[in-house]
Residue, then its C-alpha position, 0 to 999 in steps of 0.5 A: x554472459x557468464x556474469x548474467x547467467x549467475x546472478x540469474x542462478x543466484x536469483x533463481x536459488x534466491x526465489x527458491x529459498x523464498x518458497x521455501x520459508x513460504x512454504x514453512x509459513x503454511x503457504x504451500x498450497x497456494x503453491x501448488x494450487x497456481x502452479x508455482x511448486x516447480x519452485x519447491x523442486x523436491x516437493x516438499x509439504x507443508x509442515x503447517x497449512x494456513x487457514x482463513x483465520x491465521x493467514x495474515x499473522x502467518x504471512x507477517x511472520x513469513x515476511x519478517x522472516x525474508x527481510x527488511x525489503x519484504x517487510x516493507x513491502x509488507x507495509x505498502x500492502x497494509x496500505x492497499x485494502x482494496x487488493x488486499x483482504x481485511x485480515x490481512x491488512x490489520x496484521x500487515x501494519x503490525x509489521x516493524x522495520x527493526x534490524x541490526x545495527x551495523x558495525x561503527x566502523x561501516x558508520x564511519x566510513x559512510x561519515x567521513x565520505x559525505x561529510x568530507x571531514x574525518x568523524x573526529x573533526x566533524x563532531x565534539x562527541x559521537x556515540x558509537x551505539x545507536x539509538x535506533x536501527x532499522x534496514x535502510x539506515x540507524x541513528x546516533x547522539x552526536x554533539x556538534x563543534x557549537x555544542x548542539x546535541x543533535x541525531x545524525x541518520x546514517x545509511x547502511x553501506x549496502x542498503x542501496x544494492x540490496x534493496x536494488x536486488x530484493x526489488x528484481x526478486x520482487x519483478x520477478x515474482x511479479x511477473x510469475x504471479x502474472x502469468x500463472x495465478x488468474x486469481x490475481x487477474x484483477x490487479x497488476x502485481x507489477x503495478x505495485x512493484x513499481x509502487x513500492x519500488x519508487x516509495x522506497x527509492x524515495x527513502x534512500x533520498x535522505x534530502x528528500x526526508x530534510x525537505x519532509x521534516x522542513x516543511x512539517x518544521x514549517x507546519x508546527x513553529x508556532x505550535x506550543x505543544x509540537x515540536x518538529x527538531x529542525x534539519x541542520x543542512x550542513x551536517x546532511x547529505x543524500x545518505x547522511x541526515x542530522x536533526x536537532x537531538x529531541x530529548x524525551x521518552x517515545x510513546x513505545x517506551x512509556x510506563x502508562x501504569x505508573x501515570x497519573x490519568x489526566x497525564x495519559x489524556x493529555x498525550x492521547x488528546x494532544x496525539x489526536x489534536x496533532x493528527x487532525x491539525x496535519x490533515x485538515x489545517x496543513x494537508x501535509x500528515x506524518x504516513x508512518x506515526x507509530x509509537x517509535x516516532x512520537x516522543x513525549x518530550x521533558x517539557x510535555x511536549x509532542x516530539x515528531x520523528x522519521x519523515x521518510x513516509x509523508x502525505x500530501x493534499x490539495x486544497x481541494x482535498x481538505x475542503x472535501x475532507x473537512x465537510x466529510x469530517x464535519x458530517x462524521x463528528x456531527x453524525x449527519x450520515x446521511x451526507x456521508x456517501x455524497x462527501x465519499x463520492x466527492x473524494x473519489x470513492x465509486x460505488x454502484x448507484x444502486x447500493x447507495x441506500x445499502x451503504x448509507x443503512x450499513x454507515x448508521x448501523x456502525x455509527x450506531x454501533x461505536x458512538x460513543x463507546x469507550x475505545x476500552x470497549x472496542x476492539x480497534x482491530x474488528x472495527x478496521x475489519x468491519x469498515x473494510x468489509x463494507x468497502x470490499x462488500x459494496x465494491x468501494x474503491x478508494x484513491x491512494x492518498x486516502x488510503x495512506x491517510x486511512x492508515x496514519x489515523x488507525x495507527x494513531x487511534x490504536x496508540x491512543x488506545x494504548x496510552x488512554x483507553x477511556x479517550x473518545x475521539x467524538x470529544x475531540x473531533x465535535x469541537x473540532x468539526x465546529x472550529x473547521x466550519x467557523x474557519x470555512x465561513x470566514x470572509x477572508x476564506x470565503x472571498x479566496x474560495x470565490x477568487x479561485x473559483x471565478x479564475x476558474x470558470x473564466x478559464x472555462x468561459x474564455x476557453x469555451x468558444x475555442x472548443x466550440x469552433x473545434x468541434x464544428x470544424x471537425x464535424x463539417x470535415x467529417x473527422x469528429x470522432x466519439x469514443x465509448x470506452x468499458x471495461x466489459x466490452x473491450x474483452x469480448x473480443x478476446x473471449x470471442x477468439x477463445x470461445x470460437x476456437x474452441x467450438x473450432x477443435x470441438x468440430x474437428x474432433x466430433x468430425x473425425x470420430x464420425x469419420x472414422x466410424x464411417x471409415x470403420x464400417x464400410x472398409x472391408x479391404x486393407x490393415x487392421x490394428x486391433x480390429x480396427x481399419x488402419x484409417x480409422x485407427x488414425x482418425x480416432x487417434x487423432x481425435x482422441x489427441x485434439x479431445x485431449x489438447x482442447x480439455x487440458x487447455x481449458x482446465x489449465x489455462x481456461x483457454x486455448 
């Protein structure tokens, strides 16, 4: 008992200390506002107050400054723009997940207790400085007893609790916004814990980014200008992964003044090339490829890195997504809201025509213009925009997907300015469309779809007897379900309650007033007979309860 009492304490000072830097951040208000200053308890004011325009960059540096787990948690949200605004999600991908690196000798210790083998004997040479950190683990140069030069990853000691930790914050600031901020009545807080929570638990499974890099390795073997370094099995763990050594320079660390300019075309269009062949060749895309996790090899080539964060599509997917892209690249907008619909985006039926003008004037906008001459950043706002404007709402996978091409067009913009994407994807679109016109596609498509509808066929008469069975026993059910009408019930419940303690009230003061009048005999309080003292007192009480339940709960 004594033990859950503290590490309650401890949790608690931990959410205190957390609206602290919130408040340091500019975000007092929202505190206030919501009714979470109970937090702050002395009070404190915002030295700073957030505004509309700087409350994204605030919010970054806000989760910068809370830790890894938060910053992380940050790029989940960069990746929901459908609750979260548009400013903010540019500003949430500018998040890094780079920290300290941990002492060698907490290295060694995670070594030698999954490899079984003492570092020493485990490798010719070890490098006790990293050439990457970041919260979950840090990566060195190792050479293995054959002589391969090879990355070994390896987890921080005490990642494992502290995210463990950082997560029960994160509930229990979850449940909070829950119960006090109806604002955020639209979406469940809890719900994108529990998001986070699995996506993170994911990337402590170290096995579970080898089977990543394989299947990517898989993708790419015959690709001359990718290389995905292969896992080597033996020397990786749940906690210890090592890949072959890619010797190169990341696209972060390029000098791209001092480049010739066909070699900055070259690394944008290949980045370009790379990205689509993951999405519509392979449906399978690196989640997370900012420019720490592309290299530009010695020998030209592309060199991929960190498969923690990786997308999958169907088959379905892709084929919905290649007419979709051909539509794009070929500009035929007017197909673009259907190919939308087909992927899961719901818009109101009657904005449609709206959406498809708002499509032409972007496209109209950007086409063809130099990235130069673009502001990347405005661009993702003005397409969000749209979406938040016409309620669109978009499946998650597609929203990670989303993100991997922003983060790809803005390093592209570093690396090439002058590059046009419409280059690269026509040619593309063109080679998409030849390669779905093939007979071989084109028979396994009609395979797939005949074993489909003989399914439904087969099962047709089944369901047919089903139902007439239940309508001559009387059992046949219909069910009509809508958001609006399952909570007309609960608003019913308030109003009547309310119109309840209003009559209460209005009655007692008529009471009272009769009271007032007619009695001559008995106690007075301040003029007042004693009853009707009573029943405006207690009227006033019940007036005074029904007004603060709706301005502080908008309910009773």
């Amino acid at each position: 008992m004594a033990t859950r009492e503290a590490r309650s304490q401890r949790s608690l000072g931990r959410l205190t200390e957390i609206a602290q830097v919130a408040v340091r951040h500019g975000f007092g208000y929202f505190l206030r506002r919501h009714r979470l200053s109970d937090l702050v308890p002395w009070g404190e004011r915002d030295p700073i107050e957030a505004t509309a325009s700087d409350r994204g960059r605030r919010l970054r540096e806000m989760l910068d400054e809370l830790g890894p787990t938060f910053v992380k948690f940050g790029q989940l949200l960069s990746t929901r723009p459908d609750v979260v605004p548009p400013d903010i999600v540019v500003e949430l991908r500018g998040l890094q997940d780079d920290v300290k690196p941990v002492p060698f000798g907490q290295v060694r210790g995670v070594l030698e207790a999954e490899l079984a083998l003492r570092v020493e004997q485990a490798f010719l040479e070890f490098d006790e400085l990293p050439i990457a950190s970041a919260s979950i683990g840090q990566v060195h140069r190792a050479v293995l007893p054959d002589g391969r030069e090879v990355a070994v990853k390896v987890q921080r000691p005490a990642a494992p609790s502290q995210i463990e930790a950082d997560l029960g914050l994160l509930y229990q600031a979850a449940r909070l916004l829950k119960e006090r901020v109806r604002a955020l009545e639209f979406i469940d807080p809890q719900e994108l814990v529990d998001e986070f929570a699995r996506s993170i638990r994911l990337e402590l499974d170290y096995g579970h980014e080898a089977r990543n890099a394989e299947t990517f390795h898989r993708n790419f073997v015959r690709n001359e200008d990718v290389v995905v370094p292969r896992v080597i099995r033996q020397y990786s763990t749940g906690r210890v992964l090592t890949l072959e050594f890619l010797r190169g320079k990341k696209v972060s660390e390029l000098d791209v003044e001092t480049m010739r300019p066909d070699e900055r075309r070259a690394i944008a269009y290949r980045m370009a090339d790379t990205c689509m062949a993951m999405v519509f060749r392979h449906g399978f895309f690196h989640a997370d490829p900012h420019p720490a996790n592309i290299f530009v090899l010695e020998t030209g080539q592309l060199g991929l890195v960190d498969f923690g964060q990786a997308g999958k599509l169907t088959d379905e997917d892709m084929a919905r997504l290649t007419r979709l892209f051909v539509d794009a690249a070929t500009e035929n907008i007017d197909s673009i809201p259907r190919r939308l619909r087909e992927l899961g985006v719901r818009y109101a039926a009657d904005r449609e025509e709206e959406f498809r003008d708002e499509l032409r004037t972007l496209f109209d906008r950007y086409y063809g213009v130099r990235l130069s001459d673009i502001d990347p950043l405005q661009v993702i706002r003005e397409g969000f925009q749209l979406i938040y404007s016409l309620n669109l709402r978009l499946p998650s996978r597609f929203v990670m997907l989303d993100k991997a091409i922003a983060t790809l067009a803005s390093v592209g913009t570093e690396v090439y300015p002058d590059f046009n994407v419409f280059e690269v994807a026509k040619p593309y679109a063109r080679g998409l469309l030849a390669d779905r016109f093939q007979p071989r596609v084109i028979a396994q498509r009609a395979r797939i779809e005949a074993l489909a509808l003989g399914s439904v066929a087969r099962e047709l008469p089944y369901q047919a007897h089903d139902v007439l069975e239940a309508l001559r026993d009387g059992t046949f059910k219909m069910t009509i379900s809508s958001p609006g009408v399952d909570h007309i019930d609960q608003h019913l419940h308030q109003a009547s309650n309310r119109i309840a303690v209003a009559l209460i009230v209005a009655g007692g003061l008529i009471g009272s007033s009769v009271i007032g009048v007619f009695a001559k005999s008995g106690p007075h309080i301040i003029g007042l007979h004693l009853l009707s003292f009573v029943g405006f007192m207690l009227s006033a009480t019940f007036g005074l309860w029904l007004i603060w339940g709706i301005l502080r709960h908008s309910r009773l």
